[in-house]
N, C-alpha and C positions, 0 to 999 in steps of 0.2 A: 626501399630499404629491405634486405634479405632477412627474413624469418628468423628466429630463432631456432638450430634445430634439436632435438631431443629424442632423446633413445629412454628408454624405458627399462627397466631391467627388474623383475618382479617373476617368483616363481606361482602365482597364485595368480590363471590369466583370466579370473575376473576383476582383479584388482588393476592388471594393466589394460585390460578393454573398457573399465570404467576409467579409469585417468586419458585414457587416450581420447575418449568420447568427450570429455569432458573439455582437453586442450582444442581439442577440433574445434570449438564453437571460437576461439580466442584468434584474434588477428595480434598477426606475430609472431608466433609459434606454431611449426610444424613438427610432429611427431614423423622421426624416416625409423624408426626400427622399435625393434622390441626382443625381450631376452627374457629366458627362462632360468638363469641359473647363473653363478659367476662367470663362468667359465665364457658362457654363452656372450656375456653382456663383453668382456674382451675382444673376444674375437666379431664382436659388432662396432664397438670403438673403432678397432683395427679398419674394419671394411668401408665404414659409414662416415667418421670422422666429425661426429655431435657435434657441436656448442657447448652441449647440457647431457650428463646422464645422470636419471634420477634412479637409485640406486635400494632397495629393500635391503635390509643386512641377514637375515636368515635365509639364505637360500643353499640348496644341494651344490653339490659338489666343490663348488668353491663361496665363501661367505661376501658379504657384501664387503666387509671391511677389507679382507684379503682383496679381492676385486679393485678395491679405491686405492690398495696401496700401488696396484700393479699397475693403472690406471693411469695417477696422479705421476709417477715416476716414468713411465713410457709414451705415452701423449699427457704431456702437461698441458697443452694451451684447452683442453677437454676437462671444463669445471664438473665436480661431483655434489651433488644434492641428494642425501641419503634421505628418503622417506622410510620413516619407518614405527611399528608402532611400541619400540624399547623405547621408555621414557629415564634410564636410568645412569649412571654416572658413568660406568667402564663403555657400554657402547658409544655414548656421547665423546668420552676423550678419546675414546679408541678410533673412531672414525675420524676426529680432526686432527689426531697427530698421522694418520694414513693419507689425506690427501681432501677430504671434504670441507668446501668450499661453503654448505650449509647443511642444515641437518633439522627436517621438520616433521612431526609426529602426523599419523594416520589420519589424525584425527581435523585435522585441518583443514579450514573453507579456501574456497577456489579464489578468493581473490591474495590470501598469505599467498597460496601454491604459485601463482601468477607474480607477485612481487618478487619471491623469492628467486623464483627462474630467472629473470631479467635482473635482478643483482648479481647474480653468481653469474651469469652471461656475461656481464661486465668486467669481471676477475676482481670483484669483491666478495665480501662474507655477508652472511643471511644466518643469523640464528635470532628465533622468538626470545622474546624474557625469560619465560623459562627453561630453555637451552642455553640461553646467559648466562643465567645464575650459578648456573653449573661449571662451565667454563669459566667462571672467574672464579669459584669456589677453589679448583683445582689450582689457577696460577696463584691465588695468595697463598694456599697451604706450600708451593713450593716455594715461595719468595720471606727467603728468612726476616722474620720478624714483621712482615707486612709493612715493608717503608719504600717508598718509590726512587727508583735513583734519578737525583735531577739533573744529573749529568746529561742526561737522554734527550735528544732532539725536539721533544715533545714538548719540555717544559721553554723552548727559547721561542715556540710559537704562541705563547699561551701568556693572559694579564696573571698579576700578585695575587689576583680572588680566584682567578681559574685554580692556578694551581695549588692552593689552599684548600680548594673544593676536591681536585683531583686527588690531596694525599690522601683526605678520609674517603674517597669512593676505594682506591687502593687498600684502605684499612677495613675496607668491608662494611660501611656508614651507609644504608641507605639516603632518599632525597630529605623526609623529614627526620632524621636524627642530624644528618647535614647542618641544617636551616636550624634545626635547636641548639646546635654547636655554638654556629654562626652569626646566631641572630638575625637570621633571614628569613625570608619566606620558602615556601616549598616550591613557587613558582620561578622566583628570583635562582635556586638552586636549580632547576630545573631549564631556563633558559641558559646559566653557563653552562650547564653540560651539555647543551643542545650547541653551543657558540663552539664548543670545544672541540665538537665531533666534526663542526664545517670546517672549521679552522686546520683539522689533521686528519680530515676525510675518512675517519673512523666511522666504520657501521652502526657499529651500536656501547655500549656499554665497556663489554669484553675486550674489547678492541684498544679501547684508552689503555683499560687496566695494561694490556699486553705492555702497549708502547712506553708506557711508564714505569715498569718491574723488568722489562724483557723478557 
């Protein structure tokens, strides 16, 4: 099975000689390049032709996110995984409506960084809980009145309880206020949403919301 490959793109090169050290030790993944700056990390794309480019958003000349849009639009089948260590709402939406495919903070152990890479490798999404929360924060603020439309394919995959459960996760309802609605358990809520996400191959949380609001 051929490697995983990854380009790097990080203007601070102790930060890419430690992640790159870091992937070295991992079967599976090969690091072929490495980039100083947006600008840089395109015309590495271009030459190299990644799997995976893991992406810093503060860098000179051209920014990470400008990078991801130019990226995502010119070689699409080359997923973006922005590492970075902005925890805050504009970089987060800004990167995903650019082309990022996941999006994990600095601060992150080696084994997220690893799962992460090999989801987005796949041409699926990777965002932690807390880059979730955000992401669905943003789609329910644009989804007037916070109601799901069940017109949406999602709901003709899904049982009477699933999508009972799905209109308050849409409503912004955590698991235990859920379960307090519903007279459930938190686990019982927790395995539908867990049924729901195999059912419509949803990564994570953000992903329902998407498919159920648009």
């Amino acid at each position: 099975m051929n490697p995983i490959t990854v380009l790097l793109a990080d203007d601070h090169d102790v930060v890419r000689k430690g992640m790159k050290m870091l992937l070295e030790d991992e079967e599976g993944v090969k690091v072929i390049g490495e980039a100083s700056d947006g600008l840089d990390a395109i015309e590495k794309v271009k030459a190299l032709s990644p799997n995976v480019v893991i992406l810093d958003l503060t860098m000179p000349k051209m920014t990470g996110i400008e990078a991801a849009k130019i990226i995502s639009e010119e070689y699409p089948d080359v997923r973006i995984l922005i590492f970075s260590m902005h925890n805050n709402r504009e970089y987060i939406i800004n990167s995903v409506e650019n082309g990022a495919s996941g999006y994990l903070l600095k601060d992150t152990g080696k084994e997220e960084l690893m799962r992460a890479i090999n989801v987005v490798s796949e041409g699926r999404k990777y965002f932690p809980p807390e880059i979730s929360e955000v992401i669905i924060d943003e789609l329910l603020s644009k989804n007037s009145g916070n109601q799901p439309d069940t017109s949406r394919p999602i709901f003709q995959k899904i049982t009477p309880k699933e999508k009972q459960i799905l209109e308050h996760i849409v409503q912004g309802y955590n698991s235990r206020e859920i379960a307090d609605k519903l007279f459930l358990s938190i686990r019982t809520v927790d395995n539908h949403r867990a049924n729901m996400m195999k059912k419509t191959k949803a990564k994570n949380t953000a992903d329902l919301v998407k498919m159920a609001i648009g």
